[in-house]
C-alpha positions as CSV (number, residue, x, y, z in Angstrom):
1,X,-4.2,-2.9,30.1
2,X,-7.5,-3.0,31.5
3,X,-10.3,-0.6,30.2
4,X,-14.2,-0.7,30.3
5,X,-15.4,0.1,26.6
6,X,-19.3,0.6,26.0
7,X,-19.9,-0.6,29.1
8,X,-17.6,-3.7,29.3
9,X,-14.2,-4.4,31.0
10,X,-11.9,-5.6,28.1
11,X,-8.3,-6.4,27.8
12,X,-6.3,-3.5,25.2
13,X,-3.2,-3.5,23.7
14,X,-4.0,0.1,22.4
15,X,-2.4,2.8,24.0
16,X,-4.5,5.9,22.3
17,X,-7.8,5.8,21.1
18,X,-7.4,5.6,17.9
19,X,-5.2,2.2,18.2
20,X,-7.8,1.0,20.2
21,X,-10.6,2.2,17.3
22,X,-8.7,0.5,14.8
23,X,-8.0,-2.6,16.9
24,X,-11.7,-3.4,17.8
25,X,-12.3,-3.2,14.2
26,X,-14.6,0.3,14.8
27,X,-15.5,2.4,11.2
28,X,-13.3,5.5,12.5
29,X,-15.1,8.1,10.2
30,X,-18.4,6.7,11.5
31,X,-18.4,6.7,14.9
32,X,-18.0,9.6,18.1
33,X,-16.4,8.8,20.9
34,X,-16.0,9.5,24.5
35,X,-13.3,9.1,26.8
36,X,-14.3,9.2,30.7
37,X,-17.4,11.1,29.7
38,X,-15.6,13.9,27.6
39,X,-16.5,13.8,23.9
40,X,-13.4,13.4,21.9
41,X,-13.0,14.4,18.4
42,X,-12.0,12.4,15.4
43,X,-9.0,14.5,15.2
44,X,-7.4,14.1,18.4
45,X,-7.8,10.2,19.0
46,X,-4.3,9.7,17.9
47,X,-3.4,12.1,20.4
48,X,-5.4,10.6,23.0
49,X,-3.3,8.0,25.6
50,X,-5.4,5.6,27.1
51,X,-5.0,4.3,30.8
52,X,-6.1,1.5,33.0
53,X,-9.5,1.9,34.0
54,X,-10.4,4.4,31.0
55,X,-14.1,4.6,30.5
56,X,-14.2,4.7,26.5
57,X,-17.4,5.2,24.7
58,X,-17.8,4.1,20.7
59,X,-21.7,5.1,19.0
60,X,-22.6,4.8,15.8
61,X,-25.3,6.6,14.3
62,X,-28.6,5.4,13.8
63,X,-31.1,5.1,11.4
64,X,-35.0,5.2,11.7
65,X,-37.9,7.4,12.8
């Protein structure tokens, strides 16, 4: 399926956000996430089906002042 994550349109075989964490070879405990604009939690990615055209959303924290 067809998704756009951080901006660009990939090609998943994920079908909840977690799957697609793990496939793109994210840190889970490290990152938020966002599908379609809503923040989701660490805790419900497994829970979370993706669909075409999903608007996913990975950030790591930063460093620096």
């Amino acid at each position: 399926m067809q998704i756009e994550l951080n901006g660009a349109q990939i090609e998943t075989r994920a079908t909840t956000l977690a799957e697609l964490i793990a496939e793109q070879e994210f840190e889970a405990t490290s990152v938020a996430t966002a599908r379609n604009g809503a923040f989701v939690p660490q805790a419900a990615r497994a829970q979370t089906d993706l669909v075409a055209s999903d608007k996913i959303e990975v950030l790591s924290p930063m460093q620096g002042g």
